[in-house]
TORMI-619077 format. One record per residue (C-alpha): x, y, z. Coordinates in pm, whole numbers, padded with zeros to 5 digits, always signed. Example, Ala and Ser with C-alpha at 12.3 -4.5 7.8 and 13.67 -1.06 7.14 Angstrom:
// residues 2
+01230-00450+00780
+01367-00106+00714
//
This chain:
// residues 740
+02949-04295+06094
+02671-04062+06066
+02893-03728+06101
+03110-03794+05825
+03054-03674+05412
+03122-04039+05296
+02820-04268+05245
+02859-04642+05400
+02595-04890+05257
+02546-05260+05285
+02321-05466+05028
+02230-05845+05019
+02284-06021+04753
+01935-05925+04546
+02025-05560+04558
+01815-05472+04851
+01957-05194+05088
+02049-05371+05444
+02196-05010+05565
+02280-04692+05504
+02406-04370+05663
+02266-04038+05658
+02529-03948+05392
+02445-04218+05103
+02115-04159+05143
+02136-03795+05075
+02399-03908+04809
+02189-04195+04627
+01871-04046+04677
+01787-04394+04849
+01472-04364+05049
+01508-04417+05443
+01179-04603+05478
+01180-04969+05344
+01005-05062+05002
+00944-05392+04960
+01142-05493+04638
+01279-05146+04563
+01685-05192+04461
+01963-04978+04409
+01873-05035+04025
+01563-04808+04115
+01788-04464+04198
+02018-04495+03903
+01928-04408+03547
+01844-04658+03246
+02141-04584+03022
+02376-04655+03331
+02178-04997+03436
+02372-05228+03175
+02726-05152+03295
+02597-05108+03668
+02431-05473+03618
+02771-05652+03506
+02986-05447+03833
+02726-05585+04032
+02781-05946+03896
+03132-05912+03904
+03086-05824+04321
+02822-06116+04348
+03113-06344+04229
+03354-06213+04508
+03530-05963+04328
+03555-05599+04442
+03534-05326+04235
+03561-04920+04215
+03397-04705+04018
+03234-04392+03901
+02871-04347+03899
+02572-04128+03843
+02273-04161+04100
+01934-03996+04023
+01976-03810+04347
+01681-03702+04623
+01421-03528+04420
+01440-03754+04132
+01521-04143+04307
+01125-04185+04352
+01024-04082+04032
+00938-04366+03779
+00889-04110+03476
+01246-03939+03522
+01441-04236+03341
+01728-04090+03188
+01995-03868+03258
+02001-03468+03214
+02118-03297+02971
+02388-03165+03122
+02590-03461+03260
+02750-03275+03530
+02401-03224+03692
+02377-03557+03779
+02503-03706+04074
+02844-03851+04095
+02951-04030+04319
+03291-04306+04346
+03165-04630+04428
+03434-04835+04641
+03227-05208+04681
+03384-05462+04883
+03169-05847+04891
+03126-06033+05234
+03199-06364+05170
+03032-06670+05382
+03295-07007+05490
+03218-07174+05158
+03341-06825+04970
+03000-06743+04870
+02879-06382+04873
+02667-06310+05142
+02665-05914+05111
+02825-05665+04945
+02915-05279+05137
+03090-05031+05047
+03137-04642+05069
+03038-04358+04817
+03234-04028+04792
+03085-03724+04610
+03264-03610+04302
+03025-03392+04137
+03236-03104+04191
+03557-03282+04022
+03296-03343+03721
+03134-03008+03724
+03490-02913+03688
+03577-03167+03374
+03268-03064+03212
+03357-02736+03224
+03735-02779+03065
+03585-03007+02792
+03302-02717+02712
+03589-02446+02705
+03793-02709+02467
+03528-02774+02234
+03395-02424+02258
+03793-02358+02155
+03800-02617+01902
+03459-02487+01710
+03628-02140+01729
+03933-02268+01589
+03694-02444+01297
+03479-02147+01250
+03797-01936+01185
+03920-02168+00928
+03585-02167+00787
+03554-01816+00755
+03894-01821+00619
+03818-02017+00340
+03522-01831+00256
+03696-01568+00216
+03973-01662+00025
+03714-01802-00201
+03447-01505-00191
+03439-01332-00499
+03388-00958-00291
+03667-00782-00095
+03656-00853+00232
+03820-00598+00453
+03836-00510+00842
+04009-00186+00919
+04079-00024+01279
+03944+00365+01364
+04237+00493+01184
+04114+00349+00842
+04408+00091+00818
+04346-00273+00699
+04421-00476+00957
+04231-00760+00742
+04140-00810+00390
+04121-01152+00145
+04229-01199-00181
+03993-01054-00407
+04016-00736-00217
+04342-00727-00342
+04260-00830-00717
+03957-00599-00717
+04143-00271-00612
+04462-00351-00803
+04679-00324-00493
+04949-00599-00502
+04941-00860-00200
+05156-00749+00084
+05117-00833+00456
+04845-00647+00578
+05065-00426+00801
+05203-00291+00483
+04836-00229+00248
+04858+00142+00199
+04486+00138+00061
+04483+00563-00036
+04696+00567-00319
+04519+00309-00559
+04172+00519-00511
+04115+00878-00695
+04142+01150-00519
+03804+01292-00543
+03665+00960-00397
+03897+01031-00090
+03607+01264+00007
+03323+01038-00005
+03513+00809+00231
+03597+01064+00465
+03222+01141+00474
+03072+00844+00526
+03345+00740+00793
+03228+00947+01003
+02842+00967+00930
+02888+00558+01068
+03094+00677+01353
+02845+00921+01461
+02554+00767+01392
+02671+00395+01417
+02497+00239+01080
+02623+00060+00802
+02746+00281+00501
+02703+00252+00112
+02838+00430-00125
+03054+00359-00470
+03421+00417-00489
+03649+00429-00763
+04014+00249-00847
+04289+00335-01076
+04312-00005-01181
+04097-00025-01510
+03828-00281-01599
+03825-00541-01843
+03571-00704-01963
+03513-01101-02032
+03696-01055-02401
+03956-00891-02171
+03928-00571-02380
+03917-00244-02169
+03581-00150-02053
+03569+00119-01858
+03897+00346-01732
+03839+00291-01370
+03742-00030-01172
+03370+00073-00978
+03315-00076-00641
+03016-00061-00375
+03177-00032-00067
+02950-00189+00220
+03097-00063+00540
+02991-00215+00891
+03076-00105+01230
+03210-00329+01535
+03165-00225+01868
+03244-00353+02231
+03024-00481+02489
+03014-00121+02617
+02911-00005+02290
+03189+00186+02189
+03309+00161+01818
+03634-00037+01784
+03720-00145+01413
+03497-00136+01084
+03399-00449+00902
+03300-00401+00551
+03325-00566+00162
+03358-00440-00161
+03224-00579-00472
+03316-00471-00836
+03035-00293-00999
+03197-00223-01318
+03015-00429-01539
+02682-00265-01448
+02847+00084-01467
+02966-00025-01826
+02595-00161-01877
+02462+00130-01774
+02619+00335-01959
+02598+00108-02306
+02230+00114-02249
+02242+00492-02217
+02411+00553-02504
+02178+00306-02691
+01923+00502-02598
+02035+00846-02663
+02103+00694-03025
+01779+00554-03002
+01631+00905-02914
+01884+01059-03203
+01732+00857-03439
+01357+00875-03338
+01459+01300-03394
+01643+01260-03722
+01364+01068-03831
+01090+01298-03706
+01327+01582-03874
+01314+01426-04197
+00941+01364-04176
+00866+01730-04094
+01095+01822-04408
+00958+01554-04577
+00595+01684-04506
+00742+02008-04563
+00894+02022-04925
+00597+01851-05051
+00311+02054-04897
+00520+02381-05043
+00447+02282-05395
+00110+02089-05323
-00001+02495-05175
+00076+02596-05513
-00027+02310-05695
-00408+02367-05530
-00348+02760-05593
-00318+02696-05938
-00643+02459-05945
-00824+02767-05803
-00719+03012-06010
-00771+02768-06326
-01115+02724-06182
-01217+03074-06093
-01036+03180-06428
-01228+02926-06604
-01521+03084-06472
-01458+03426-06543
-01426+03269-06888
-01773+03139-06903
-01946+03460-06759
-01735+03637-07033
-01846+03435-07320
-02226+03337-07212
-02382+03602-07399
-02171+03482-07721
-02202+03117-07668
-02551+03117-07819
-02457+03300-08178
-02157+03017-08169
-02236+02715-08423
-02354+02445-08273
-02024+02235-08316
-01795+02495-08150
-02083+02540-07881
-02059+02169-07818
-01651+02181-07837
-01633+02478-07524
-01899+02324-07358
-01685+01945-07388
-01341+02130-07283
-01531+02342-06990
-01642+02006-06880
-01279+01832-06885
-01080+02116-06781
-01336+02124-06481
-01343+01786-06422
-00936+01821-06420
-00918+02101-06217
-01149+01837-05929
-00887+01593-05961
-00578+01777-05919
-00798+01924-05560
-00893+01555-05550
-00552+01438-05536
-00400+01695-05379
-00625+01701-05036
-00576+01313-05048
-00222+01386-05046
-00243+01639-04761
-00441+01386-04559
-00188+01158-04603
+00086+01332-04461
-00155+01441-04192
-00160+01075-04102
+00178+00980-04116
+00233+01252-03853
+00009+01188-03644
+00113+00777-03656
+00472+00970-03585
+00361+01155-03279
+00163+00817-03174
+00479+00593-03148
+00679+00848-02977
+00354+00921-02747
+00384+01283-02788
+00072+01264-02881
-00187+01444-02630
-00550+01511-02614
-00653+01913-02553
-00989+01936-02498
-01167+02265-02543
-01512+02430-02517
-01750+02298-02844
-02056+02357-02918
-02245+01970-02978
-02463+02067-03296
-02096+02260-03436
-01962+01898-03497
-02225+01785-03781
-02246+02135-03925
-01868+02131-03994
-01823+01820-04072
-02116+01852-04355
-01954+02179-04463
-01678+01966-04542
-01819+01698-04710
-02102+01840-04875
-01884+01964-05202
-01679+01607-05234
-02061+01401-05208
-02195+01613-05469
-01922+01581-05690
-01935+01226-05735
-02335+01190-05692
-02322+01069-05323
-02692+01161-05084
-02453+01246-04742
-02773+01255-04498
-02655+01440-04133
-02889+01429-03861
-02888+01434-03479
-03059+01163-03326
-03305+01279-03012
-03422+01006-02767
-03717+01039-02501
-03466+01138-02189
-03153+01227-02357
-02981+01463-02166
-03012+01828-02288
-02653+01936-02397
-02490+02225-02591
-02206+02300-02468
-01862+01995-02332
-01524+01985-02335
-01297+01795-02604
-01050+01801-02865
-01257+01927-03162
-00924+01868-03379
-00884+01517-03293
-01253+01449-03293
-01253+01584-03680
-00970+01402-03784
-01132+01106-03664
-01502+01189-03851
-01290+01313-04136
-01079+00963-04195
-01447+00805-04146
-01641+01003-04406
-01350+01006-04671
-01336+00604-04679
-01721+00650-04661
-01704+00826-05003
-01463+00648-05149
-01606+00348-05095
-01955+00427-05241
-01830+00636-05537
-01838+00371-05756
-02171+00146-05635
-02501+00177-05796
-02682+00300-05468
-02475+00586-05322
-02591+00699-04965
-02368+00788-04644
-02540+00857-04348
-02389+01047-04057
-02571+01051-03726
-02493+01195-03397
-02624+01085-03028
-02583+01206-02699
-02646+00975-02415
-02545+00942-02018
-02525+00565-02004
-02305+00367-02223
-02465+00164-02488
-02399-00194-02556
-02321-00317-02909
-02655-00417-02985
-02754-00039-02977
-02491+00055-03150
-02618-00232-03385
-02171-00308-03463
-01916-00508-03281
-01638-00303-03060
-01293-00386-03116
-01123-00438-02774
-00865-00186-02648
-00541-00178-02722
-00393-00034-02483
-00478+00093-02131
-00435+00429-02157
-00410+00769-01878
-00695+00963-01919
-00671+01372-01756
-01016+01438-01734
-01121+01800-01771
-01312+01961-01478
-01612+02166-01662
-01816+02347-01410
-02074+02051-01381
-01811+01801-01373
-02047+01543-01523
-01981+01344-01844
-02192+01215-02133
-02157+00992-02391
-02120+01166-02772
-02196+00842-02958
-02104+00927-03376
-02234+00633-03657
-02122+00665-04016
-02309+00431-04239
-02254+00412-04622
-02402+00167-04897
-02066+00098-05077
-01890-00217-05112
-01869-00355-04724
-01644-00672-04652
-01627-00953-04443
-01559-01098-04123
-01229-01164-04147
-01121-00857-04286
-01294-00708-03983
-00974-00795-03802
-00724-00618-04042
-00854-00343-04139
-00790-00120-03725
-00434-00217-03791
-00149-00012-03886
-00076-00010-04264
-00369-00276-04299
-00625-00270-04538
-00909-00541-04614
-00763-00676-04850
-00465-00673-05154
-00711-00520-05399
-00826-00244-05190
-00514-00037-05259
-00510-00107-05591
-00873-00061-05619
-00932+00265-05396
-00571+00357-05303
-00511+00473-04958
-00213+00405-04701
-00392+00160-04450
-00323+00447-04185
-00642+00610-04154
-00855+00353-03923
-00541+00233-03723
-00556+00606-03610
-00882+00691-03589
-00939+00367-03329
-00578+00507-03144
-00752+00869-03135
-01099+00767-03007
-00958+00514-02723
-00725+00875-02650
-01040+01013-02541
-01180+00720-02368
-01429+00560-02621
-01375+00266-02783
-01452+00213-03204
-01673-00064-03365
-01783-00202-03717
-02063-00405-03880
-02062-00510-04261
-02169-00772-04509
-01967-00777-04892
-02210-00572-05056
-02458-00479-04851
-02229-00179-04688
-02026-00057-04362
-02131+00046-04028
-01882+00222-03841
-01996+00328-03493
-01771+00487-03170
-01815+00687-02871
-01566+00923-02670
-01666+01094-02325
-01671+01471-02250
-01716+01669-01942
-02062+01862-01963
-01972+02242-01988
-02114+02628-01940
-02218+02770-02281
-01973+03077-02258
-02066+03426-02144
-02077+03683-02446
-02100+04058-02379
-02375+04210-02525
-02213+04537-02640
-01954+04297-02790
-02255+04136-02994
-02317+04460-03083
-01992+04621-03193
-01915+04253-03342
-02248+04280-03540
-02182+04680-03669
-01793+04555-03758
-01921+04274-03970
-01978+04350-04344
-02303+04173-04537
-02102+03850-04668
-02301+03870-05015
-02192+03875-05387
-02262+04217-05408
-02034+04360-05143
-01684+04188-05059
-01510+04316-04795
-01205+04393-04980
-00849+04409-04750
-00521+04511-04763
-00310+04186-04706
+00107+04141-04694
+00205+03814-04798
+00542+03707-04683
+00641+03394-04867
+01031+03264-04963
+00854+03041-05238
+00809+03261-05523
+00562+03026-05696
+00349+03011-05366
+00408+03395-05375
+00291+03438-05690
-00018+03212-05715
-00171+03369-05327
-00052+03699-05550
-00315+03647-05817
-00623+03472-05645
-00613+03725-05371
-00558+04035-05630
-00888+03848-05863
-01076+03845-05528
-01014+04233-05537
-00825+04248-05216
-00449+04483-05245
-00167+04228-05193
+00190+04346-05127
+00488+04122-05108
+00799+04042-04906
+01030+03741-04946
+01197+03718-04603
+01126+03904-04245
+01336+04191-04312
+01156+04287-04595
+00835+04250-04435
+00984+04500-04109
+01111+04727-04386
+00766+04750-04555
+00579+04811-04210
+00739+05112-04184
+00579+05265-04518
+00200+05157-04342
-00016+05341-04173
+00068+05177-03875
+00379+05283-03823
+00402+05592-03608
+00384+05924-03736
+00284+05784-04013
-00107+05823-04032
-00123+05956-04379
+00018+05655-04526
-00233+05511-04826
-00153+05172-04707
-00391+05084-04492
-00273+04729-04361
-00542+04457-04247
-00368+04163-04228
-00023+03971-04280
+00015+03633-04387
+00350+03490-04244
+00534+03216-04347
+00715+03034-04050
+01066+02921-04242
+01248+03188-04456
+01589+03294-04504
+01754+03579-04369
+01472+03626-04124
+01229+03358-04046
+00909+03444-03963
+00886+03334-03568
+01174+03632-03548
+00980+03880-03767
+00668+03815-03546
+00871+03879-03226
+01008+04223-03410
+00661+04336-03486
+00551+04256-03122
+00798+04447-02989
+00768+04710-03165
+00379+04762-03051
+00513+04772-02716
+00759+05062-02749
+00480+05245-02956
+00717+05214-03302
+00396+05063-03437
+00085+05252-03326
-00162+04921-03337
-00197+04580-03285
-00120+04425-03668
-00290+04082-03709
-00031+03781-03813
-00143+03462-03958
+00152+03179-03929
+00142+02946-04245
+00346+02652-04258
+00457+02371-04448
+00512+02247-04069
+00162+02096-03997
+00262+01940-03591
+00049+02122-03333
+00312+02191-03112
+00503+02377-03410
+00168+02544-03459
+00105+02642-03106
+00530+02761-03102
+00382+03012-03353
+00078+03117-03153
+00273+03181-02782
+00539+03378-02998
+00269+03652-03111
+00095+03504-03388
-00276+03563-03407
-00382+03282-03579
-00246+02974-03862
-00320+02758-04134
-00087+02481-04290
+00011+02420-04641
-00134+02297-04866
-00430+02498-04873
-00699+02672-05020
-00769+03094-05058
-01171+02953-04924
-00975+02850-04635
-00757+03131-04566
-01051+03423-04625
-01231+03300-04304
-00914+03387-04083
-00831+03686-04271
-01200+03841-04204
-01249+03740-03860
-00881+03890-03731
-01028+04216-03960
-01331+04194-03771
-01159+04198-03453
-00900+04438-03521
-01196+04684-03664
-01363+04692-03321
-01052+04736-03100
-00981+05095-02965
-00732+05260-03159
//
């Protein structure tokens, strides 16, 4: 009994074991040694003791039985915490149970034996088939699953072999590329795709082959795209292919995976919104274009318009010197009647230069607002000399304060410690406009109250102030803006803090808030009251934050305005001057006095024969020779009657100086200046001849267009002859101490 593979037990009738060979206990896991009150319910498991509790009734009552069973098996029979069964079933012990009970004379049950025989194998076995089944059967489900997610995906789905046929594809692959649904042994895929795409498929075939990574890249189909309305959008369908490679356990690359999913819509989009935008951009130009012509056809007549106030003025004046030796023999009455239409002509001749400059500034603004909203606009900082600022900006002002009986009081303010500075880097220009818009609603302002002051003060400080030193309130940014900061040579920056104070009509808090926006003013009766566009401050706070500063105000209904702001500037060299160019500079450079007037020989080329004519007359009264030309060719023709044409030294017309207007017929004056350059540099003119660019065009990249072509210097209509001297004589000055 102990030799043989089948386990013989005996138990009595309470479940303890009476015997057992060496085979069920190795089977059951039944321990050898006697336990007092262990049972066979101890070496099975607690989901099997129900069923194994009812056999064993069934046995006591002198029935046999046979069975399968699990036992908990050697390592695990003593173990009270190992309870249930594992997780895999087949790991259990299994054994058949074949119970027979020993009955007693009466027919009760006395014992019950039997024999066990293993059968883990046979369930080892079963377990096995039923995983591969249900491994088979989730397969099976997973297929159908993918199936229907496919059918139902709305991308292509495709899987093609090495040679690029579809050996796989759903339905919307077939609606999306237009190719109608055959079996897929019969998709010929090429001919629905355009020819030119043929190579991007090719390519990036093989750059997955070789390099075995997905692919993107956007193909094209002859099929056409509608949109939602069903009206044609676009003549080709776009698709992003998405291409995927499938390899075998060796690694090898054996079929292609991959979806494609119509793009057309955003191609479509795409190219709506860039056509929106170049439309956008076509009408931001056409509407620059007719601001610049705008600008342009009234600053041509304005030029002449302030010409004319000149020449009335200096005419008028001529007039007086004329008749001041005869004025006192004159009757009192026709003394009194000159005197009363010398007073009203002058007083005209102020408001027509009144009007006109106001006009000019005007259109200065509405450029500059243009160049702000298409953000064209750009700070250029330069070298400037700190006490320069004041000084011109007095200069300016000084005339239009006295006029209407206005004290303008500059001064630089000097603090224990400020930093000692000449010399930064900024954009003079835009720092002008800014003190310019300031001081002319400073004026204006005042004009009419009974205590008329403006105050103009200038600080220069290396820490920023707060608003209680600035004695105003700072309106926030904005915008955040990109500052390039300049490198000087000390690469340190200071504060240039500027206050304009006046005594003029002020406002109050609330109009605070309108009055830094665009086409605001403080309120409905300003315009009517003072005129004005509302443009100036909106500016002047979008200049000053341009240069990192920030603008404030402060001001009670009569008692005045404060405006305060500050930009920074890099601290700079003062730069080197040659002494010997001091010198020659000094000897070229004429006594500016009433007594002698450097008198110069100027060409005016001008299209506008009223501009012509005016510049004509002042210039001739101011005893300088003025020739003419209406176009470029004219001017190139009279060049070669000048001295400075070659081999012609003996010429009486000794030329200083050309004024050049920028837009003529025939030959504008961009082209004429390139002419003349070129001709200096094959020696057809023997000298450099000094070109002034004037323009009704007043943008600064216009203006700097003229410069880089070979113009020396420019001014922009409307302006005045006391402008245009000061350019005239310092190009004569510079041209009288070059070498010949």
């Amino acid at each position: 009994m102990e030799i043989v593979d089948v386990g013989f037990f005996e138990y009595n009738t309470d479940g303890e074991l009476l015997y057992g060979n060496e085979a069920f206990h190795k089977l059951s896991g039944h321990p050898k040694v006697g336990i007092v009150g262990y049972t066979w319910l101890d070496c099975v498991y607690e989901e099997d003791k129900e069923d194994l509790l009812q056999r064993w009734i069934a046995l006591s009552n002198g029935k046999p039985s046979t069975f399968e069973m699990r036992w908990k098996g050697p390592a695990d029979a003593l173990s009270a915490s190992k309870t249930s069964a594992p997780a895999d079933d087949a790991d259990a012990q299994w054994v058949l149970a074949a119970c027979l009970p020993i009955l007693g004379r009466d027919g009760e049950t006395l014992r019950v034996s039997g024999c066990l025989t293993d059968i883990a194998a046979q369930k080892r076995s079963e377990s096995d088939a039923l995983k591969r089944a249900e491994a088979l059967e989730r397969a099976h489900i997973s297929e159908r699953r993918f199936t229907r997610l496919a059918d139902n995906a709305n991308v292509g789905i495709f899987i093609a072999n090495l040679e690029k046929k579809i050996v796989y594809c759903n339905s919307e692959w077939f609606t999306i590329t237009g190719h109608p649904v055959v079996d897929f042994a019969d998709v010929s895929w090429a001919g629905h795709l355009l020819a030119e795409d043929m190579v991007t498929v090719a390519e990036n075939w093989n750059q997955m082959i070789d390099t075995k990574q997905p692919q993107n890249y956007q193909l094209r189909w002859y099929k056409p795209w509608l949109d939602a309305q069903g009206a044609r959008g676009t003549p080709h369908t776009w698709t992003m292919c998405s291409v995927y490679p499938e390899s075998n356990k060796d690694g090898d690359i054996i079929s292609a995976a991959g979806f494609i999913t119509d793009i057309s819509h955003l191609i479509w989009a795409e190219s709506a919104q860039k056509q929106r935008t170049d439309e956008a951009v076509e009408a931001k130009r056409q509407q620059e274009n007719f601001i610049d012509m705008t600008c342009h056809e009234i600053r041509n007549p304005l030029g002449a318009v302030m010409h004319c106030a000149d020449l009335i003025e200096s005419t008028a004046s001529e007039i007086a010197e004329l008749l001041k030796d005869t004025l006192p023999s004159l009757p009192s009455e026709k003394r009194s009647r000159y005197e009363s239409l010398s007073k009203s002509s002058a007083e005209a001749v102020d408001t027509i230069v009144s009007c006109s400059t106001h006009q000019k500034r005007i259109m200065d603004d509405i450029l500059t607002l243009s160049k702000l909203d298409s953000k064209l606009l750009t700070i250029v900082p330069s070298l400037s000399k700190v006490d320069d600022i004041l000084k011109i900006a007095e200069k300016m002002f000084e005339v239009d304060a006295r006029k209407v009986d206005i004290t303008l009081q500059v001064r630089r303010e000097r603090i224990d410690g400020e930093p000692k500075v000449d010399w930064v880097m900024l954009d003079g220009g835009r720092l002008m406009q800014v003190l310019i818009n300031l001081l002319t609603n400073a004026l204006k302002f005042t004009q009419k109250e009974a205590r008329k002051v403006v105050t103009v003060s200038m600080r220069v400080s290396q820490a920023k102030l707060s608003e209680q030193d600035l004695g105003v309130e700072l309106v926030p940014v904005s915008t955040v803006r990109d500052r390039q900061l300049v490198k000087s040579h000390t690469a340190e920056e200071v504060y240039l803090y500027f206050k304009v104070v006046d005594s003029g009509c002020g406002f109050d808090n609330e109009q605070k808030l309108a009055i830094f926006e665009r086409f605001a003013q403080a309120s409905p009766r300003t315009h009517s009251s003072y005129g004005g566009s509302g443009l100036g401050l909106h500016i002047t706070r979008e200049l000053i934050e341009m240069q990192g500063g920030e603008i404030g105000v402060s001001s009670q209904p009569g008692e005045g305005s404060t405006f305060a702001f500050y930009i920074t500037a890099p601290i700079a060299s003062a730069p080197e001057v040659k002494s010997t160019d001091t010198k020659s500079l000094a000897a070229a450079t004429p006594a500016n006095t009433s007594e002698t007037m450097a008198s110069y020989t100027i060409l005016v080329v001008e299209d506008n024969l009223v501009n012509q004519k005016v510049m004509q007359r002042q210039l001739v009264k101011m005893g300088h020779k003025i020739y003419v030309a209406s176009n470029g060719i004219e001017a190139l023709a009279f060049l070669a009657t000048t001295s400075c044409w070659k081999d012609n030294a003996d010429s009486p017309i000794q030329l200083s100086v050309i004024t050049m207007d920028i837009e003529m017929p025939i030959m504008d004056g961009v082209t004429c200046t390139r002419e003349i350059r070129a001709a200096e540099a094959i020696g057809d003119i023997v000298r450099h001849v000094p070109i002034i660019a004037v323009s009704a065009n007043a943008r600064h990249e216009q203006i700097n267009f003229a410069i880089e072509c070979g113009m020396d210097d420019a001014i922009s209509k409307p302006f005045r002859i006391t402008e245009l001297i000061p350019k005239i004589e310092r190009l004569s000055r510079v041209r009288a101490i070059e070498p010949m």
